[in-house]
Each structure stands twice: as C-alpha cells, then as structure tokens.
N, C-alpha and C positions, 0 to 999 in steps of 0.2 A: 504493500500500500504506500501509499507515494505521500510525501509532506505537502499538507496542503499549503504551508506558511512557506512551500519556496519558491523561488521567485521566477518567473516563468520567463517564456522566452523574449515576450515582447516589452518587459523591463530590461532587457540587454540592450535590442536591435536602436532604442533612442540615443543612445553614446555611440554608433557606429559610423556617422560620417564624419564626430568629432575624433574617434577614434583614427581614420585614415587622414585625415588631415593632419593629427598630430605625429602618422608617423611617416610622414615626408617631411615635417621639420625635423624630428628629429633624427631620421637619418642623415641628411647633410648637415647638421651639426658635429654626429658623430665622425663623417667623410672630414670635414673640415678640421675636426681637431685631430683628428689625426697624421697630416701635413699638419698646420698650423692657423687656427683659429681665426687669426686675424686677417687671413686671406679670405673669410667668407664674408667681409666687407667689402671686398673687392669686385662683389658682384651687386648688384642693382634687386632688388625687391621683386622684381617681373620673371629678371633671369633665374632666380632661386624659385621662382613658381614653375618654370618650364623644367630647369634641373631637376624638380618633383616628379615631374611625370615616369621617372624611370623609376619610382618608387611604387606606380600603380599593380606590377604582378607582387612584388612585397606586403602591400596593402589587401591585397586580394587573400595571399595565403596567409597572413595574419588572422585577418579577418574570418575567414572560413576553417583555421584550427579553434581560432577564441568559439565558434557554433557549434564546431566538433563536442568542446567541453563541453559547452552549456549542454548539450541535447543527449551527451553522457551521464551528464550529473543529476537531469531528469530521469533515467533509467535505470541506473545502478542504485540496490535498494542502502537506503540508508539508517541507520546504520548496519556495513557489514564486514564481511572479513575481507572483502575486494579492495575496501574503500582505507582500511589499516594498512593491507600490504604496499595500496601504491601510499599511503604517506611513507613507510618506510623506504622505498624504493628514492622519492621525493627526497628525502633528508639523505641518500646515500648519493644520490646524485647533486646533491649542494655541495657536499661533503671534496667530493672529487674533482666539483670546477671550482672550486677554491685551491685545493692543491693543486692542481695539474695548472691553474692564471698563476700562483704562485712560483713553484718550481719553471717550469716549463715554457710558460708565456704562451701555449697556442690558444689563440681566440677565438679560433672555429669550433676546434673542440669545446673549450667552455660554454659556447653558444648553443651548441645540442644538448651537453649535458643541462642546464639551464633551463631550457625548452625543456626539457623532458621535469625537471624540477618541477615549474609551473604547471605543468598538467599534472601532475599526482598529484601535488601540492590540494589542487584546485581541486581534488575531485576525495580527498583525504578528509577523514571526522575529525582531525587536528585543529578546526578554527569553528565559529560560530557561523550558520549559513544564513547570515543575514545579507542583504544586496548591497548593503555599504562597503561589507567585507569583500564581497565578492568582489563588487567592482573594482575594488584595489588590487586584486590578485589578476583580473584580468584587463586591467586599463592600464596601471602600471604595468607593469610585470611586463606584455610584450612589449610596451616602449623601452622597457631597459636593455631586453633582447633585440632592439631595432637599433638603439644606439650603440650598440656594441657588432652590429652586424655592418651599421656606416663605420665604425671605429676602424675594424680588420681589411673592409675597401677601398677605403681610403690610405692603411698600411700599404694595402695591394701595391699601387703605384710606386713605390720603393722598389721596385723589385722588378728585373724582365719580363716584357710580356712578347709571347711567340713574335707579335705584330708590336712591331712601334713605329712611330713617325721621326720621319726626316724632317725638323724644323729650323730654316735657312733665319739668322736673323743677322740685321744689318751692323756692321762693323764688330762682329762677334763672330759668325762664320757658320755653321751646322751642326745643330744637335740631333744625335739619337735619344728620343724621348719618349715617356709617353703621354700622351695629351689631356692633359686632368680636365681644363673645364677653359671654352669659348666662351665669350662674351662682349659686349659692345665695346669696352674700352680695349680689353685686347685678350691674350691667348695665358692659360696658367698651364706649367707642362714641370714633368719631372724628370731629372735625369739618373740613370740606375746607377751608374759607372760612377758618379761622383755623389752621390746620396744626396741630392739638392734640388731642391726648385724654383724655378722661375715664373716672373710673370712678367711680359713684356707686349709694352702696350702695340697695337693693327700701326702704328706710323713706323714702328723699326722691323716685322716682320714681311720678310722677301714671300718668303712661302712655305706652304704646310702639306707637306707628302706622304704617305702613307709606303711604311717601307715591310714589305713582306717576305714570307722565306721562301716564295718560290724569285728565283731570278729570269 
C-alpha cells in the first residue's frame, strides 16, 4: 500500500524548466572554472545563452533520471529491505568518491559514483519523505553532478584532442589548439603542449582551421 502523504508526480514536474535552466548555468560555470573563471566575463550574456544550448541533451538526461526516481520511489514499497540496501549501497558509494577525488583526482569516476549516490540516497528510508526534502536531494544534488560534469570538460581542453585547430594569429605565428569558445569580441582556445590559454580578440586573428589526422 503506497503512502498517501507522498508527494506525487506532479509536485516534481513544477521545478522542471527551472531545473534545466539552472543546469546550463551551471554547467558553464563549472567549464569556466575550470580554465579560469574570469574568462567567462569575457563572453557577453546572449553568447552564454547560445553556449547553453549544448547543455540541452545534459538537460534532457538529467531530467529524465531525476523521473526515473521519482516514478521508482512511487513503486518501491516503503518501508522495505530494497529501500535499506540501496541506502547502504548510497553511503558506500559516497564513501569511494570521496576517496578515489581525494587520492586519485579522477572526476568522471566520482561523477558516476555520485550519481549512483543520489539515486539510493533518494530512494533510501535514511531521511524524512517530505517534498522539501526531496527536493533538495533532487534539485540540488544533480546540479552538483552538473557542475562537476562542466568542471572535468572544461579540464578536457588541457589535454589533446584526436582533432585540433590550426589557429594562424597575427604577429604571433600558428597554434595547435583546441578551440574552447567563439564569440563577438574574438576567439578563446587552449594550447596542450604549453598548458595555456589564450584569448585573442577577430582584429589579430588571420585564421581558424581545422587540423585532422587524416592528411
């Protein structure tokens, strides 16, 4: 028999387009601090609206796990032994992205274990299932996974990619780069080989080529 005092689906669905909206900001928050912060003044208000758009399939599978739980947490009886073992699961997977960001530094890994946190977490008789609660557990909780998911993409850029650009800039000569982010005043790109980034404004760049491994 199901709790009549939980909170049903369509107390969710109201926080869902502020939900997507918040995690296009905060994904390029997290891309940008990850370079450096103060480069994401460097774009204009419009251009960080269009930079969003590439956060819509992120937004999508956010969105359609945070449903996954809810329409779990409606069906799994409560209280049971299903709902004990994923908090334990939940607390062992906190347990391991703690160590593994500590030791190790990888932040994908912490990112699934995380994810998989939140979902036991959320579906676990460890907290009170009131929708205040809830919604902390699934409002926060993936934007913390979404800032940390821009953290590690924006790491990306450090680092080769199969495909980079040849970017020609004037009285400087050509970099292998790879092109972080266009925009009206001009071009932000990173380079692997020297750990560094530039941002140089459309009146000093010659031109932007796209350099592949096929020749």
């Amino acid at each position: 028999m199901k709790d009549s005092a939980q909170p049903v689906l369509r107390d969710y669905l109201i926080y869902a387009p502020t939900l997507a909206a918040s995690i296009a900001i905060i994904y390029d928050v997290g891309y940008f601090w990850a370079l450096n912060i103060h480069y994401f003044f460097f774009f204009s208000l419009s251009e960080h609206i269009v930079f969003a758009m590439q956060t819509v399939p992120l937004a999508i599978f956010v969105l359609g796990g945070v449903l996954i739980v809810v329409m779990l947490d409606r069906n799994i009886p409560y209280p049971s032994d299903s709902r004990r073992k994923l908090g334990i699961v939940g607390l062992v997977s906190a347990a391991l992205a703690v160590l593994i960001t500590a030791v190790f530094r990888e932040i994908w890994v912490t990112i699934c274990l995380l994810s998989i946190t939140l979902v036991c977490v959320s579906l676990s008789p460890f907290h009170n299932r009131t929708f205040i609660l809830n919604f902390t557990y699934l409002f926060f909780g993936p934007l913390c996974i979404v800032l940390l998911i821009g953290l590690a993409s924006g790491q990306a850029q450090l680092h080769p990619h199969s495909s980079e650009f040849r970017i020609q800039i004037k009285s400087e000569g050509v970099y292998m780069a790879n092109l972080i982010r266009a925009g009206e005043r001009g071009i932000l790109f990173s380079v692997p080989t020297e750990k560094a980034i530039y941002f140089r404004d459309w009146t000093r760049v010659v031109s932007v080529d796209i350099q592949t491994d096929e020749q």
